[in-house]
KESERO-775964 format. One record per residue (C-alpha): residue number from 1; x, y, z. Coordinates in steps of 0.1 Angstrom, whole numbers, padded with zeros to 4 digits. Each point is the difference from the previous one (the first is absolute). Layout:
<site i="NUM" px="X" py="Y" pz="Z"/>
...
% end
This chain:
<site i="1" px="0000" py="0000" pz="0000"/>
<site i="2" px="0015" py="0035" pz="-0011"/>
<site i="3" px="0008" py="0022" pz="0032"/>
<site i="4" px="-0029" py="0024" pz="0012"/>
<site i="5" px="0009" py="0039" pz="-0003"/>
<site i="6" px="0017" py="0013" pz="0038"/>
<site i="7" px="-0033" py="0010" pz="0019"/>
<site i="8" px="0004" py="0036" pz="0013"/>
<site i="9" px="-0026" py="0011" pz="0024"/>
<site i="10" px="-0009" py="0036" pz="0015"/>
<site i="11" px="-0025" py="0010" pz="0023"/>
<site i="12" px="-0016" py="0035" pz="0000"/>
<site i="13" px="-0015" py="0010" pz="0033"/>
<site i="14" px="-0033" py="0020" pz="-0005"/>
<site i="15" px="0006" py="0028" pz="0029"/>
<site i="16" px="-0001" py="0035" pz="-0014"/>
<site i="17" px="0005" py="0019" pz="-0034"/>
<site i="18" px="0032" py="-0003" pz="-0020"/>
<site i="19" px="0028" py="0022" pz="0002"/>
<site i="20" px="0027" py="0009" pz="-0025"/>
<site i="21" px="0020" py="-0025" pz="0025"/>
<site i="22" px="-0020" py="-0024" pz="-0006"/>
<site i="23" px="0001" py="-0002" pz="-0036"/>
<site i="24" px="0042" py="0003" pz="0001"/>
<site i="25" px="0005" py="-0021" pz="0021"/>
<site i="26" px="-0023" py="-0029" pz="-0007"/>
<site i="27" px="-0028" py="0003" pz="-0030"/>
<site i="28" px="0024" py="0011" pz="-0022"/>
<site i="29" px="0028" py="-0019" pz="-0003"/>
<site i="30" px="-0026" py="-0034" pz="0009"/>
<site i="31" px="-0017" py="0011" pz="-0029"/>
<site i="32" px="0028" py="-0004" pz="-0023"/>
<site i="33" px="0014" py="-0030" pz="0015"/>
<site i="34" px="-0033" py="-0017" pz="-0008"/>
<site i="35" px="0009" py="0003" pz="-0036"/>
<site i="36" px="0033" py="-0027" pz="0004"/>
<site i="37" px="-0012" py="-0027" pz="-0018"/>
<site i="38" px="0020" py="-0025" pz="0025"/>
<site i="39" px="-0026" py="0011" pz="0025"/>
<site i="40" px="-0031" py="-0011" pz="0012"/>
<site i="41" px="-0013" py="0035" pz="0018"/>
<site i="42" px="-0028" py="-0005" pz="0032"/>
<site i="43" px="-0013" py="0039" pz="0012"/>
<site i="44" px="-0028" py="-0005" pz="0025"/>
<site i="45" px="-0019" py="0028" pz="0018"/>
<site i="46" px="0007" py="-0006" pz="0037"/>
<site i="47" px="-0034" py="0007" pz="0014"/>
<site i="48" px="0000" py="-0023" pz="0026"/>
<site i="49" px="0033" py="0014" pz="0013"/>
<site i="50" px="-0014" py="0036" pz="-0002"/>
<site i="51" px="-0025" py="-0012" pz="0030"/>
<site i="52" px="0029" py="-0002" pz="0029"/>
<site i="53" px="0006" py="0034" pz="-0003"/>
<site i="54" px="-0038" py="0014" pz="-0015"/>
<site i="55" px="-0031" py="-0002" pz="0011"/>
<site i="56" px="-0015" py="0023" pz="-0024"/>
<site i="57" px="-0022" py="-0019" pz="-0025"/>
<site i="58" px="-0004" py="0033" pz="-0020"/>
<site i="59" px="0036" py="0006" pz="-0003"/>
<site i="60" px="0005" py="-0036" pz="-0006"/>
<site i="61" px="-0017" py="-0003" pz="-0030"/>
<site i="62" px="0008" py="0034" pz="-0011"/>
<site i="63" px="0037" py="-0008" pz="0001"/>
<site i="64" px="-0001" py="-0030" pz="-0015"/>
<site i="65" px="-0018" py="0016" pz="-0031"/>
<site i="66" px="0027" py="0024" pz="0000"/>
<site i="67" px="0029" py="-0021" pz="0002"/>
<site i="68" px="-0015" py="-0026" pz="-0025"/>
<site i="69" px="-0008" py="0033" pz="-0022"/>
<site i="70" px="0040" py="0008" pz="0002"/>
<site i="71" px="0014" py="-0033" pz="-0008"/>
<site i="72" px="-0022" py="-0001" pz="-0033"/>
<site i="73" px="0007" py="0034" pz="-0007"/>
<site i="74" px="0037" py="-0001" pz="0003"/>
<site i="75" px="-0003" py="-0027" pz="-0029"/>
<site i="76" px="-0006" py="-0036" pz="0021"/>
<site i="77" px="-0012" py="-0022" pz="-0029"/>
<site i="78" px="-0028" py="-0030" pz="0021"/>
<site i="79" px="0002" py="-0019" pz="-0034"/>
<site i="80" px="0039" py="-0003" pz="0006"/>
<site i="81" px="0002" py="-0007" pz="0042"/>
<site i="82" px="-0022" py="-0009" pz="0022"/>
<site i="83" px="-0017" py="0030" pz="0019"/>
<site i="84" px="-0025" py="-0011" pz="0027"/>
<site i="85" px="-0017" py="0015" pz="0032"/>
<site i="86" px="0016" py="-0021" pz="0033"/>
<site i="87" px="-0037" py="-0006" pz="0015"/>
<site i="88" px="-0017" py="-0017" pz="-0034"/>
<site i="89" px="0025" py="-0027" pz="0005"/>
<site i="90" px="-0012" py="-0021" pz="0029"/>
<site i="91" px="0022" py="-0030" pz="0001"/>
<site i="92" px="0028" py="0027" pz="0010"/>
<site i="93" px="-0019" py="0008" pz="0037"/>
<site i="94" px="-0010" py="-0042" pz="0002"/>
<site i="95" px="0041" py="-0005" pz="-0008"/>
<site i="96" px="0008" py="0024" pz="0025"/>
<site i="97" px="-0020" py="-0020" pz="0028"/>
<site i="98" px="0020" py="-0028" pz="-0017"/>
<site i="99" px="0034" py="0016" pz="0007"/>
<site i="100" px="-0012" py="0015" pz="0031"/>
<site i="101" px="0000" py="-0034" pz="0014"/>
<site i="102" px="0036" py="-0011" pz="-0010"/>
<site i="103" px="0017" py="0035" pz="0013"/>
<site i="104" px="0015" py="0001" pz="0028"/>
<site i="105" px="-0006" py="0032" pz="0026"/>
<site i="106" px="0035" py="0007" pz="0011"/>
<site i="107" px="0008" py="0009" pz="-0039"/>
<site i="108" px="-0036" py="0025" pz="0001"/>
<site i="109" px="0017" py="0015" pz="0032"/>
<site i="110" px="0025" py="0009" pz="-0015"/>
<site i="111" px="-0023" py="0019" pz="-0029"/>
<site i="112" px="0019" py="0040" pz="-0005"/>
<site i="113" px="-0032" py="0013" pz="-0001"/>
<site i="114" px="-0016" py="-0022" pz="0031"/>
<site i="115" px="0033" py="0007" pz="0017"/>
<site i="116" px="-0003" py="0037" pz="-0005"/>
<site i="117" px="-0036" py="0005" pz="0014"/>
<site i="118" px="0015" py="-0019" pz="0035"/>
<site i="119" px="0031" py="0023" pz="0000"/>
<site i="120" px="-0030" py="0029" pz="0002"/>
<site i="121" px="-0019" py="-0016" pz="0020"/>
<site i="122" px="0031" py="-0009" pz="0027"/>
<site i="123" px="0014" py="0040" pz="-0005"/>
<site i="124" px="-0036" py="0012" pz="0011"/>
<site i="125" px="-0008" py="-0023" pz="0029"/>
<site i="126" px="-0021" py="-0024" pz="-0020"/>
<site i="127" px="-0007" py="-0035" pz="0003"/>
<site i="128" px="0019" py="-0011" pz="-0030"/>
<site i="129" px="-0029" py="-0010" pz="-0024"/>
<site i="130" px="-0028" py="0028" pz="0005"/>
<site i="131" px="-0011" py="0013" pz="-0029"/>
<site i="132" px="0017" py="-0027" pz="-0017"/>
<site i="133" px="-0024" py="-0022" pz="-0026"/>
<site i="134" px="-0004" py="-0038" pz="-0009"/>
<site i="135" px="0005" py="0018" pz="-0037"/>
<site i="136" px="0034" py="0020" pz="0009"/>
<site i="137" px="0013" py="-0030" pz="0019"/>
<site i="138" px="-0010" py="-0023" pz="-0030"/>
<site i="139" px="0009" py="0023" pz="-0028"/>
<site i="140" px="0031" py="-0023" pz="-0010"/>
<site i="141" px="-0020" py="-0032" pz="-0004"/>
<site i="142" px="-0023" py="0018" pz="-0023"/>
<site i="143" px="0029" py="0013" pz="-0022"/>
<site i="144" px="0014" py="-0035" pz="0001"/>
<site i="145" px="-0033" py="-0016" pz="-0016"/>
<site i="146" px="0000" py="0029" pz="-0023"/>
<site i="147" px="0032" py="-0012" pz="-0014"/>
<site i="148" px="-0002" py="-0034" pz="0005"/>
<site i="149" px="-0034" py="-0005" pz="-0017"/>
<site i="150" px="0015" py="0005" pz="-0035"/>
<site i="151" px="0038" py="-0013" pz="0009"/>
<site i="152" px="0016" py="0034" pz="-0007"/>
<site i="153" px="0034" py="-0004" pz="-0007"/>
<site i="154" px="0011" py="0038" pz="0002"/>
<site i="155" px="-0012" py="0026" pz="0020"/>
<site i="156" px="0007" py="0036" pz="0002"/>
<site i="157" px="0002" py="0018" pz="0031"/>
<site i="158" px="0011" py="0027" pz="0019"/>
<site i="159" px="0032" py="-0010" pz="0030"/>
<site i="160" px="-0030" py="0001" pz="0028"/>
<site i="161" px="-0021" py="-0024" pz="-0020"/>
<site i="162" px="0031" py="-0026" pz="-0005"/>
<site i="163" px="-0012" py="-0022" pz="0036"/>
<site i="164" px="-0029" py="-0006" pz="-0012"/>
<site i="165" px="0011" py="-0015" pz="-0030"/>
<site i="166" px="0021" py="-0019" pz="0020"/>
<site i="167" px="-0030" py="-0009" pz="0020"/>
<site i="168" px="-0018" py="-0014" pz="-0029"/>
<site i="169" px="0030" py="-0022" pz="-0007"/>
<site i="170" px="-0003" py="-0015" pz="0035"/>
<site i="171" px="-0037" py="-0008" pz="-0001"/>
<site i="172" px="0004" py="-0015" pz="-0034"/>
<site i="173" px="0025" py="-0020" pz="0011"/>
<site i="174" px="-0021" py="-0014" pz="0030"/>
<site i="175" px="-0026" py="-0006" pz="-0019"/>
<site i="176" px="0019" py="-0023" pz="-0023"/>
<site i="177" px="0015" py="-0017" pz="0026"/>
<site i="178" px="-0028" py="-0007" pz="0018"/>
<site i="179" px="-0020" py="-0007" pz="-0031"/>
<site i="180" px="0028" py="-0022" pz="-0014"/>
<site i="181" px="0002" py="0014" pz="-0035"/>
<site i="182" px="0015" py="0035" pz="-0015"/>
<site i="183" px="-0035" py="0020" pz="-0004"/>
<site i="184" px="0014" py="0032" pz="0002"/>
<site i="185" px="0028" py="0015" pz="-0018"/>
<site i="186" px="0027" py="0025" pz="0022"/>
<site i="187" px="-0006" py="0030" pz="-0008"/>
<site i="188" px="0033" py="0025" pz="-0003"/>
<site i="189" px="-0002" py="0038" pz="0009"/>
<site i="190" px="0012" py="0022" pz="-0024"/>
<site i="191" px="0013" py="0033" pz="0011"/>
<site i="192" px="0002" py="0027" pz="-0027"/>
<site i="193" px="0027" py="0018" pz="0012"/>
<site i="194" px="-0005" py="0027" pz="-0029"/>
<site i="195" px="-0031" py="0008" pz="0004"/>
<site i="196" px="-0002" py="0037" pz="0009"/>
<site i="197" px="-0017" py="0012" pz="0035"/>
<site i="198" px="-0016" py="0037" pz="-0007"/>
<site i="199" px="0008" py="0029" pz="0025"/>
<site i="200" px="-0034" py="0018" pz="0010"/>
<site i="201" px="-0009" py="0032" pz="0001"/>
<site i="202" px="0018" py="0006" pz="0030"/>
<site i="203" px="0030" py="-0019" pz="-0007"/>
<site i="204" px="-0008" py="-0029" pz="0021"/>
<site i="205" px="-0010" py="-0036" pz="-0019"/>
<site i="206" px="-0031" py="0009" pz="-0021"/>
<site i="207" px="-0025" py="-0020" pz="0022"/>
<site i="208" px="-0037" py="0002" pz="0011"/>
<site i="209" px="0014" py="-0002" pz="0039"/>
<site i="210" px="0019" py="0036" pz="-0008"/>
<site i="211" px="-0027" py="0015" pz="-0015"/>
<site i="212" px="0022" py="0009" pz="-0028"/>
<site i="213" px="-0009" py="-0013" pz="-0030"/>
<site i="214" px="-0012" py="0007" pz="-0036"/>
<site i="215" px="-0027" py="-0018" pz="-0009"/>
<site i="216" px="0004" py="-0015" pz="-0041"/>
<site i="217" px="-0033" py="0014" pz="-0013"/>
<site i="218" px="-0006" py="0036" pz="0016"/>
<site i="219" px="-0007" py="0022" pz="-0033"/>
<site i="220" px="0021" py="0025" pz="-0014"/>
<site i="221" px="-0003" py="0029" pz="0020"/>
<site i="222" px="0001" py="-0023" pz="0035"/>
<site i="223" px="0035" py="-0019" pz="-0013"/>
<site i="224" px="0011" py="0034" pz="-0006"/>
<site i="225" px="-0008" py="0016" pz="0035"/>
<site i="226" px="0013" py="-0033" pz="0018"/>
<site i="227" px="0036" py="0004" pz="-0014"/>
<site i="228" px="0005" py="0038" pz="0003"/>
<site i="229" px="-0010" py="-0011" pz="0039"/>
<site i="230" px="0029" py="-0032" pz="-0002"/>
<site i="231" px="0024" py="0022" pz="0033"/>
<site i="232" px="0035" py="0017" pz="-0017"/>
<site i="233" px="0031" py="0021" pz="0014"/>
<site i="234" px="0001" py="0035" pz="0005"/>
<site i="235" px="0027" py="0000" pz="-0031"/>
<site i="236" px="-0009" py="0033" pz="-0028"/>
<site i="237" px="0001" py="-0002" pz="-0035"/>
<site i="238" px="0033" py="0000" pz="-0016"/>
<site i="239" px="0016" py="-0018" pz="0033"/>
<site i="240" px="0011" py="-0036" pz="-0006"/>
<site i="241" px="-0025" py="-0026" pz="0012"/>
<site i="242" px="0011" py="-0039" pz="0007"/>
<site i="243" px="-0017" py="-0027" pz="-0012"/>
<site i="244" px="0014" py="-0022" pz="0027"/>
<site i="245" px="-0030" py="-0002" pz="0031"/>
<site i="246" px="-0024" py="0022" pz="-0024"/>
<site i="247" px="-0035" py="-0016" pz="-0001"/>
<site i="248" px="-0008" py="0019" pz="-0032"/>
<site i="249" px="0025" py="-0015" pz="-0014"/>
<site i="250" px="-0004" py="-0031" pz="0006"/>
<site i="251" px="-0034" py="-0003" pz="-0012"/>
<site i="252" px="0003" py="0016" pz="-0031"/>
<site i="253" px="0031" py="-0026" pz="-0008"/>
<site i="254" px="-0027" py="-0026" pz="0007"/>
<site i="255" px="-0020" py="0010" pz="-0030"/>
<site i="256" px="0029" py="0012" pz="-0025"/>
<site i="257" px="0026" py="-0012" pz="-0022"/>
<site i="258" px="0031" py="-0002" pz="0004"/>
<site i="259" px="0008" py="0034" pz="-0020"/>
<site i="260" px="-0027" py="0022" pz="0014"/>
<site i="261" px="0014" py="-0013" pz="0032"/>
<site i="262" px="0032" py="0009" pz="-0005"/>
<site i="263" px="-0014" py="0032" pz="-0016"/>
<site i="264" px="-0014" py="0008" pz="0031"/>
<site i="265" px="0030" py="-0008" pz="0023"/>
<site i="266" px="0016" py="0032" pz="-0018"/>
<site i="267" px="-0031" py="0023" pz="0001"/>
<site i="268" px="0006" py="-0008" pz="0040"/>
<site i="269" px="0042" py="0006" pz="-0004"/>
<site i="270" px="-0009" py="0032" pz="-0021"/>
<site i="271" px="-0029" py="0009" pz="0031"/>
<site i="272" px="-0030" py="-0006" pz="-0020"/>
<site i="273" px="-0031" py="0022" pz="0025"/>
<site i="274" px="-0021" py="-0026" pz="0021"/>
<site i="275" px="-0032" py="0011" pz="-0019"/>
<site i="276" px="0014" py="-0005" pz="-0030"/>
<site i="277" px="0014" py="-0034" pz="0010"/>
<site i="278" px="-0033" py="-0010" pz="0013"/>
<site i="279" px="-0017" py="0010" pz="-0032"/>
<site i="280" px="0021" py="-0023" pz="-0015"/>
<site i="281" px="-0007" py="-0025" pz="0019"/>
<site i="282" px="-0038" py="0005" pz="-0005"/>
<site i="283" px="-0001" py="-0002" pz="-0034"/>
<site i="284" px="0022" py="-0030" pz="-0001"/>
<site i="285" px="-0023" py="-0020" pz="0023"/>
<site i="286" px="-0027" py="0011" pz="-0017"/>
<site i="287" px="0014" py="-0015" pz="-0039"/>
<site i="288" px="0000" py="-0030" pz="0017"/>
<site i="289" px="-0033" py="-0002" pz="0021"/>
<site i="290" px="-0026" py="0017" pz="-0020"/>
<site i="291" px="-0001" py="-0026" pz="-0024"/>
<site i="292" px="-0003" py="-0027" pz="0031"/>
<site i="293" px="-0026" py="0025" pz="0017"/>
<site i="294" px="-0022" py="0005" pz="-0035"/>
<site i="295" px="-0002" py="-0041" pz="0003"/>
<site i="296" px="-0005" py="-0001" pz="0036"/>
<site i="297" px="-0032" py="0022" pz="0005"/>
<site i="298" px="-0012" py="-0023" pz="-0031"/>
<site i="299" px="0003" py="-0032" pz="0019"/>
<site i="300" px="-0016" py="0017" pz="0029"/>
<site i="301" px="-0026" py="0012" pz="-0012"/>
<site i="302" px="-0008" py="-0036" pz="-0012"/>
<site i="303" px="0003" py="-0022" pz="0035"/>
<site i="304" px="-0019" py="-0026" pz="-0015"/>
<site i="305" px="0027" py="-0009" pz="-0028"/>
<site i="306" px="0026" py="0000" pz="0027"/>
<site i="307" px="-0021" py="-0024" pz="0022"/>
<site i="308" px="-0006" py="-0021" pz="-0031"/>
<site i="309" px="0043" py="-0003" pz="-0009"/>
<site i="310" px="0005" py="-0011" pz="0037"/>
<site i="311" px="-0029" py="-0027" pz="0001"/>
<site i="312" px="0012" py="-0011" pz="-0032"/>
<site i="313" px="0033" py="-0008" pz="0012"/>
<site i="314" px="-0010" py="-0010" pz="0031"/>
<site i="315" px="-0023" py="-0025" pz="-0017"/>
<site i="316" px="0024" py="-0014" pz="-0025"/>
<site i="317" px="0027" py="-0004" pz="0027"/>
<site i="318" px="-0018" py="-0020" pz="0024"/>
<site i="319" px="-0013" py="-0023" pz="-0030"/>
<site i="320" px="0038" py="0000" pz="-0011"/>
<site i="321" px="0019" py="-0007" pz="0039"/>
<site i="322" px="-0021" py="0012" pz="0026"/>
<site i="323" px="-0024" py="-0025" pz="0000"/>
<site i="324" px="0018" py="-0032" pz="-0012"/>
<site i="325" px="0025" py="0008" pz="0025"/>
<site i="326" px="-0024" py="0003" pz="0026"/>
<site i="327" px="-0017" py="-0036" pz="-0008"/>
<site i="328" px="0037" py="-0016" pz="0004"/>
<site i="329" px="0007" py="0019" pz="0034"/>
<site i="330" px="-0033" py="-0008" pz="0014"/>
<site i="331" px="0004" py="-0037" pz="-0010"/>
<site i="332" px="0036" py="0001" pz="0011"/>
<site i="333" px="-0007" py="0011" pz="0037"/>
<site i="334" px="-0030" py="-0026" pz="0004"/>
<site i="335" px="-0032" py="0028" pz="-0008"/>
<site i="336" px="-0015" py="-0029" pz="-0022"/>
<site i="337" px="-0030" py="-0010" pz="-0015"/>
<site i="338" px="-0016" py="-0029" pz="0022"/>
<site i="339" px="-0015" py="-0013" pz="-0029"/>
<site i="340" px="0030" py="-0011" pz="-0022"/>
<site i="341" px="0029" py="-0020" pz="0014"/>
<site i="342" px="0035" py="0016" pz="-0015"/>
<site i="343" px="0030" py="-0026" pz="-0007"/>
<site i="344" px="0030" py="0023" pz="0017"/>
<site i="345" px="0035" py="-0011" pz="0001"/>
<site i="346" px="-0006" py="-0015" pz="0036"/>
<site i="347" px="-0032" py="-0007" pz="-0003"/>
<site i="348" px="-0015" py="-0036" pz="-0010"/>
<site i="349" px="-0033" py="-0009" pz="-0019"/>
<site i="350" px="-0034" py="0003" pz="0021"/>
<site i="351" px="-0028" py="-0017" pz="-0008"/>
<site i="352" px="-0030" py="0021" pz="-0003"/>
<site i="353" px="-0037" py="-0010" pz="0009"/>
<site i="354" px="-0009" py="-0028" pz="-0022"/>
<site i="355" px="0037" py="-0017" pz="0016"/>
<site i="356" px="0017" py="0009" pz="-0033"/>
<site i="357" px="0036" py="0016" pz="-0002"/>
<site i="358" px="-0007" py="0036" pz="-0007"/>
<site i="359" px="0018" py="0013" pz="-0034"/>
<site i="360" px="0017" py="0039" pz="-0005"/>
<site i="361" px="-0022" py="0020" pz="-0025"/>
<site i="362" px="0012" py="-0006" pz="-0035"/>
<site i="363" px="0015" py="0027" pz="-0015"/>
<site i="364" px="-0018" py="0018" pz="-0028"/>
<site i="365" px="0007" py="0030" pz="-0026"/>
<site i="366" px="-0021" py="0032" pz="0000"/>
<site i="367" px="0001" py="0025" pz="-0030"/>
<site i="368" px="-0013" py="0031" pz="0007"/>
<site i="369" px="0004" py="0036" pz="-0017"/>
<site i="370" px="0017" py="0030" pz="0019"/>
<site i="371" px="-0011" py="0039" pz="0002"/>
<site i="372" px="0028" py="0007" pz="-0025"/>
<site i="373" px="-0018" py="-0019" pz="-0027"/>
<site i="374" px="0026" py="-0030" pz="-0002"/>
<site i="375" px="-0004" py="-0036" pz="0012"/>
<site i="376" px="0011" py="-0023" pz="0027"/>
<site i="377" px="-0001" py="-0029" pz="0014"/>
<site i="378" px="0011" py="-0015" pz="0036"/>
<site i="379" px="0007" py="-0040" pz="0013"/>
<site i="380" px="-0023" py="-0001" pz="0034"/>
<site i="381" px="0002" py="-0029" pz="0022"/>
<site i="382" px="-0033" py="0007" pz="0020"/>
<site i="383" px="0008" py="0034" pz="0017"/>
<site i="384" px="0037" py="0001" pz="-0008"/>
<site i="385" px="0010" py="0017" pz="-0031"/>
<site i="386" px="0033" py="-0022" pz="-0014"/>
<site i="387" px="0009" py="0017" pz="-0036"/>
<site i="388" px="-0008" py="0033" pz="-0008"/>
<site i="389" px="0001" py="0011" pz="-0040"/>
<site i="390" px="0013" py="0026" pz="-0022"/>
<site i="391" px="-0024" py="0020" pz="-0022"/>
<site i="392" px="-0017" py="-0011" pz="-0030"/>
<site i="393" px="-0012" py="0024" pz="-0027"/>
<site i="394" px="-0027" py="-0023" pz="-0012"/>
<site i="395" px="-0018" py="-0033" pz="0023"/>
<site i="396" px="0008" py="-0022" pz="-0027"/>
<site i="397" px="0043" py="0004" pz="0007"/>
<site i="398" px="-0012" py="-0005" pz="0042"/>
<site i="399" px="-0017" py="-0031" pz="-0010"/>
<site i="400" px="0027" py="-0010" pz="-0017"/>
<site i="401" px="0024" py="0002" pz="0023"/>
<site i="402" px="-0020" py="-0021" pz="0023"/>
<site i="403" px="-0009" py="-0026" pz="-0022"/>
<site i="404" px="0040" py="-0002" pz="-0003"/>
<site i="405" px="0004" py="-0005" pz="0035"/>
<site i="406" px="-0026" py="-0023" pz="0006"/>
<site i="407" px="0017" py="-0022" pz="-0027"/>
<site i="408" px="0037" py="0006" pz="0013"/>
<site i="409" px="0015" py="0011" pz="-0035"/>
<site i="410" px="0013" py="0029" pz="0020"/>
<site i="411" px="0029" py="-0001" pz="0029"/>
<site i="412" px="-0015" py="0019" pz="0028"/>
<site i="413" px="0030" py="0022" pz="0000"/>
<site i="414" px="-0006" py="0015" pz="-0036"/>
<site i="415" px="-0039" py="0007" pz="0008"/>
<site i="416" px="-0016" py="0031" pz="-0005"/>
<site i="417" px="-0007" py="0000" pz="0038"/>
<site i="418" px="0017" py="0001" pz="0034"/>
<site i="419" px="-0003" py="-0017" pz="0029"/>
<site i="420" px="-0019" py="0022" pz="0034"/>
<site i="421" px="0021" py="0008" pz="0022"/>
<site i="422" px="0004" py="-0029" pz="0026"/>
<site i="423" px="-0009" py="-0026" pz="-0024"/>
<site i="424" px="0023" py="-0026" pz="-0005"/>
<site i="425" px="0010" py="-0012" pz="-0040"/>
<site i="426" px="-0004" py="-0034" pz="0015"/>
<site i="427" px="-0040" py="0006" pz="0010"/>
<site i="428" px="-0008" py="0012" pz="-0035"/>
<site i="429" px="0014" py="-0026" pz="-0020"/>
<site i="430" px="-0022" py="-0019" pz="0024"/>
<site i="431" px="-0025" py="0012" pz="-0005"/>
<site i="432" px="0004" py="0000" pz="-0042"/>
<site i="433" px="0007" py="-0034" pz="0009"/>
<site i="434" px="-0032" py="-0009" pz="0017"/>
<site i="435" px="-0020" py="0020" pz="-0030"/>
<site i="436" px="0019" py="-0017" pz="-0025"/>
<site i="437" px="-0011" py="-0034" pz="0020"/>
<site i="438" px="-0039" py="0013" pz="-0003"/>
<site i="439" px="0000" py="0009" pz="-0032"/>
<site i="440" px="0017" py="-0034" pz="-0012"/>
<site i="441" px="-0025" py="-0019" pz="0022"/>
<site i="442" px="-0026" py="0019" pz="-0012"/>
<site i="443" px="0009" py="-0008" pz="-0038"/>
<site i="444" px="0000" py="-0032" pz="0008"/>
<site i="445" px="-0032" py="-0002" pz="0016"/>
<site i="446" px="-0014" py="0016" pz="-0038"/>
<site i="447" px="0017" py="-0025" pz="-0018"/>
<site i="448" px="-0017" py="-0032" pz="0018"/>
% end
């Protein structure tokens, strides 16, 4: 089977309206890394997070139209990644109870964030956990499943964030040694050491806890008040300026080339005025946003077209991993079905009520037709989902390609399909086998 693309997953907590920070420092350069065709790109709308901190279902809501709004407006393609809302994927909260179970509370003690609130609470007298919720103290496990779910290989994050990838690597690694099977792929963080970190208005991290931001989508006239307010030096025209510690600066290198850059490094040597430097800077951010904001109050104005693009690929990616996942997880930690027997690798026959020896479900093809207008096909084995295939322009090439399979002129290994994720190649060419075994028995049977 030809090697999947390298999973990169990011999560987009939906607390508050974007900032030029933001979009710097994570939608933008996301955005382009989602066009490496070695990459299979997972962006998810962290609603569920957004809870531990706000309790606000207006603003909820509000910012996750807004941030969903800026991720399609900044030129996220859903047709290319897959772009879902946390919360309209349920098997992640059923595999964080999962996980929950398997992770051990020293390692949650030792949470940053949990840690931080008992610090506080110890500095002001506190008992160490008031104020402190399930959800805070439980964060990490969340995050885990979130990563987990859909084996993530890669995922980007901030130095604070980088212990609770680590903390996803433990709990997977419980689970599949208490499980007895590699279910979960270890997930590495990936630092971008690169990526840039806007100063504020005041000079300070642009950040929502400063009060200091910009937000990405004020119009015109707002951007333009908002940077002649970003704080200067008392320095008059004609006097040097350096661009070393200067917020304005900074930002506008953010947005320019490397020659208007430069360019504007010696307008500060040759002590370019503050207003005029800050006009500068205005018009520069606004080349760049105005086309982003023209396309943003669009997709605003239209909520229900957003809501549609997040079911959608919520929808097609539980049919695709959630789900099938799920059905092997459940099975594999004993949440069965009490009317089937399965045949596990330590498990024997049963009989079931007549006294005869209870048989697995034989496994079957299913052709179906996606929402981009091509055609698929999947090998299920009652619940479990085996083979998944490529797209088909036309049912006649699926069908094909199963009657090929079902006949074993094809190695499994040059298929148009690939095996789900925890499915051994020994259990499909089972399974093929077992089909191939019906279908011979059932020629036979039309021949007599």
């Amino acid at each position: 089977m030809p090697a999947r693309p390298t999973r990169v997953l990011t999560g987009i907590t939906t607390s508050g309206t974007p900032h030029l920070g933001n979009y710097v420092g994570a939608v933008r350069p996301a955005i382009a890394a989602s066009r490496d065709p070695g990459s299979e790109s997972f962006y998810f709308l962290a609603d569920l997070h957004s809870l531990i901190k706000a309790q606000d279902p207006a603003r909820t809501q509000r910012s996750t139209l807004e941030i969903a709004a800026t991720w399609l407006a900044a030129g996220l393609e859903p047709d290319r990644v897959w772009f879902y809302r946390q919360s309209d994927i349920p098997e992640i909260t059923e595999l964080t109870w999962l996980l929950t179970c398997v992770a051990g509370k020293g390692i949650l003690n030792r949470a940053h964030a949990y840690k931080a609130a008992v610090d506080r609470n110890r500095a002001e007298g506190e008992d160490d956990d008031s104020g402190v919720t399930a959800g805070l103290f439980m964060y990490p496990v969340l995050m885990a499943a979130d990563i987990l779910i859909f084996d993530a290989d890669k995922v980007p994050v901030g130095r604070d964030q980088v212990q609770h990838i680590e903390m996803a690597r433990d709990f997977g690694q419980r689970f599949n040694h208490v499980y007895g099977r590699e279910w979960f792929a270890l997930p590495e963080a990936v630092v971008e050491a690169h990526v840039a970190t806007l100063p504020g208005l005041d000079g300070r991290k642009m950040s929502k806890s400063y009060d200091n931001t910009i937000p990405l989508f004020v119009p015109p006239a707002e951007l333009r008040r908002l940077v002649f307010s970003i704080v200067t030096d008392s320095r008059a025209p004609g006097e040097p300026k350096p661009v070393e510690g200067s917020a304005l600066y900074e930002l506008y290198r953010a947005f320019a080339s490397a020659d208007e850059s430069a360019a504007f490094a010696q307008a500060f040597a040759d002590g370019i005025a503050w207003g005029e430097a800050k006009q500068r800077l205005a018009d520069l951010l606004e080349r760049e946003i105005a086309p982003l904001r023209e396309r943003y109050l669009d997709l605003v104005a239209r909520p229900g077209d957003i809501e549609d693009i997040l079911r959608d690929g919520a929808r097609r990616l539980r049919e695709r991993h959630a789900t099938p996942l799920m059905a092997q997880l459940r099975e594999a930690v004993g949440l069965r079905d009490l009317s089937q027997v399965r045949l596990g690798a330590s498990a024997s026959a049963a009989p079931d009520a007549s006294g005869a020896t209870a048989k697995p479900p034989l496994a079957t093809f299913k052709q179906y037709r996606e929402a981009d207008g091509r055609f698929y096909f999947k090998l299920v084995e009652g619940e479990r989902v085996l083979l998944q295939s490529h797209a088909f322009d036309a049912p006649r090439e699926a069908g094909q390609a199963i009657a090929a399979l079902r006949r074993g002129d094809v190695p499994l290994a040059e298929a148009p399909a690939d095996l789900v994720e925890g499915v051994a190649e020994s259990d499909v060419r089972a399974a093929l086998d077992a089909i191939a075994a019906a279908d011979a028995a059932k020629a036979a049977k039309a021949s007599t």
